[in-house]
N, C-alpha and C positions, 0 to 999 in steps of 0.2 A: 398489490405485488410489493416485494420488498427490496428494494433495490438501491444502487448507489455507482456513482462516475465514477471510472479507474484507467488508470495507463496499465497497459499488461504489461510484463517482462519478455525481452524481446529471449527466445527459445535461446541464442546461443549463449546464455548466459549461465544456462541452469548446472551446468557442470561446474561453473565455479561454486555459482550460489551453493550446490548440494557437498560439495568439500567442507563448507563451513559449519552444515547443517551434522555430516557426520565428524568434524570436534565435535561441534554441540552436544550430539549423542553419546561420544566418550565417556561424559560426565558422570551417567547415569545417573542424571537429574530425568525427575518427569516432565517428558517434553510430547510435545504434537507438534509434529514437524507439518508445513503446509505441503501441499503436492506442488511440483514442479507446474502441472497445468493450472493453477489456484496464485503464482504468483502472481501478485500486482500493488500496483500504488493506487492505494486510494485517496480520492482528490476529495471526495465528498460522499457523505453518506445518508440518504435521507429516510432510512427505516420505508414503510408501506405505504404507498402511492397509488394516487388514484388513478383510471385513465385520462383522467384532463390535467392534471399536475404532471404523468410521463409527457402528455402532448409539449407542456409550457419547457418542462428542463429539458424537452428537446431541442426547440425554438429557440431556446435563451443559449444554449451551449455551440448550436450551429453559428448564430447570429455573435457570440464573443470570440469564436474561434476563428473568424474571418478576418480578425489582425494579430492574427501572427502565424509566426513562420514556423516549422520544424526546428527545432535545436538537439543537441546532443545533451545525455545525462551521460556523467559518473557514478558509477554506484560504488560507493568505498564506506568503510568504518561498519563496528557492530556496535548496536547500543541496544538501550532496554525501555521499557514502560512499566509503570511509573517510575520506578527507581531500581538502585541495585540493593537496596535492603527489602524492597517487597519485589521482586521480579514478576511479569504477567506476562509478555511481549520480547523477543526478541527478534531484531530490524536489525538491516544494512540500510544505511542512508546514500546522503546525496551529494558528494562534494561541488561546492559552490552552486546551491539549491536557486539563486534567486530567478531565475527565467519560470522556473518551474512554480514557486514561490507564489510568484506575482500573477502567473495565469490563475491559480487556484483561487489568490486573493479577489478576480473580477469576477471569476465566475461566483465564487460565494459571495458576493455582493449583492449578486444577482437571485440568489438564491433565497435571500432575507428577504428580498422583495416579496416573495411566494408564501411566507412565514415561516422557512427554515428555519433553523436556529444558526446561529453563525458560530464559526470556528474559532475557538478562544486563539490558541496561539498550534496552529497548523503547522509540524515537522513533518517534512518532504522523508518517508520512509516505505520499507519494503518487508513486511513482515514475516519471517522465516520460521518462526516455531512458538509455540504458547507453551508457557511453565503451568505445570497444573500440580505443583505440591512443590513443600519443602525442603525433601530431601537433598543431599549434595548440593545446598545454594551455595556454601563457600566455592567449593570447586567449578561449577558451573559460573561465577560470576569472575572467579580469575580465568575462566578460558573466553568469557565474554572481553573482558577488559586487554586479554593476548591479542584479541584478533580488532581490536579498536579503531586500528588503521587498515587492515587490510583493502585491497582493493580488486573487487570483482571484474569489473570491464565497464565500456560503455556501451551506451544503445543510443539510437534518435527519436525522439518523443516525435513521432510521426501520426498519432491519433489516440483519442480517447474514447473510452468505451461505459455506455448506458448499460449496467447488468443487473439481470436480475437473480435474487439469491434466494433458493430454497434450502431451509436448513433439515438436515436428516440424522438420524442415529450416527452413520458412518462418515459425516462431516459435511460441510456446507456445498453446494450443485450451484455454482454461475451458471450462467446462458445469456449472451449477449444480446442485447436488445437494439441497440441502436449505433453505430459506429461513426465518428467524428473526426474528418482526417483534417490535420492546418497544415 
């Protein structure tokens, strides 16, 4: 199965998030805008798993989520991946990321144990639409750079979710596997 940890988007948020997403479409850059039900932060991704490796990143994510608390995120600012000369990714981040940061950082810790690979340098992000060609990048990257600061709302990172991803012609099928409340 091919799967990976995430924090969902809490629903009342998706009316902002989708404001952003129709700038983004003004552009008429090529974009795949994600679905409202598809948003999420991923915390870690470990490709196709077995069923005794779901067993362990169950065990391991229950067993680290047990010291700590519920906190609130911000979600503000849009940015890109890799860059803004090669556009791929465009994300709303996380203002003052480190609560979130630091959970990611024990549970990937944890995760190396198992022979994951470990996360080079982890940004707490929310990925809104995928550039899939060149057209309109000037335009497209000055309405990314407009909305820089913008600020969606907050949510309470009240649980994290084991999902699994089927990929299809019409875009990627979540189903949640496992659900992990702090």
């Amino acid at each position: 199965m091919r799967a990976f940890l995430a924090v969902d988007v809490d629903s009342t948020l998706n009316y902002e998030i989708q404001k952003v997403q129709k700038e983004l479409k003004k552009t008429a850059a090529p974009l795949k805008m994600v679905e409202p039900e598809n948003l999420h932060f991923t915390f870690k991704f470990f490709g196709e798993i077995s069923p005794t490796q779901t067993e362990n990143i169950i065990q391991i994510t229950q067993d680290k989520l047990e010291k700590y608390k519920s906190f609130p995120l911000n979600i503000k600012g849009t940015g890109v991946f890799p860059s803004m000369g090669y556009m791929r990714v465009i994300w709303l981040g996380v203002e003052e990321p480190e609560q979130f940061s630091q959970l990611q950082r024990d549970l990937d810790q944890e995760f190396v144990k198992m022979g994951f690979k470990k996360e080079r340098s982890y940004i707490p992000h929310l990925t809104i639409a995928r550039v899939k060609g060149p057209r309109n990048k000037e335009i497209l990257a000055e309405t990314v750079q407009k909305l820089e600061s913008i600020e969606i709302g907050q949510m309470t990172l009240e649980k994290i979710v084991l999902k699994k991803s089927e990929l299809t012609p019409v875009g990627p099928i979540y189903t949640d596997i496992q659900q992990f409340f702090i």
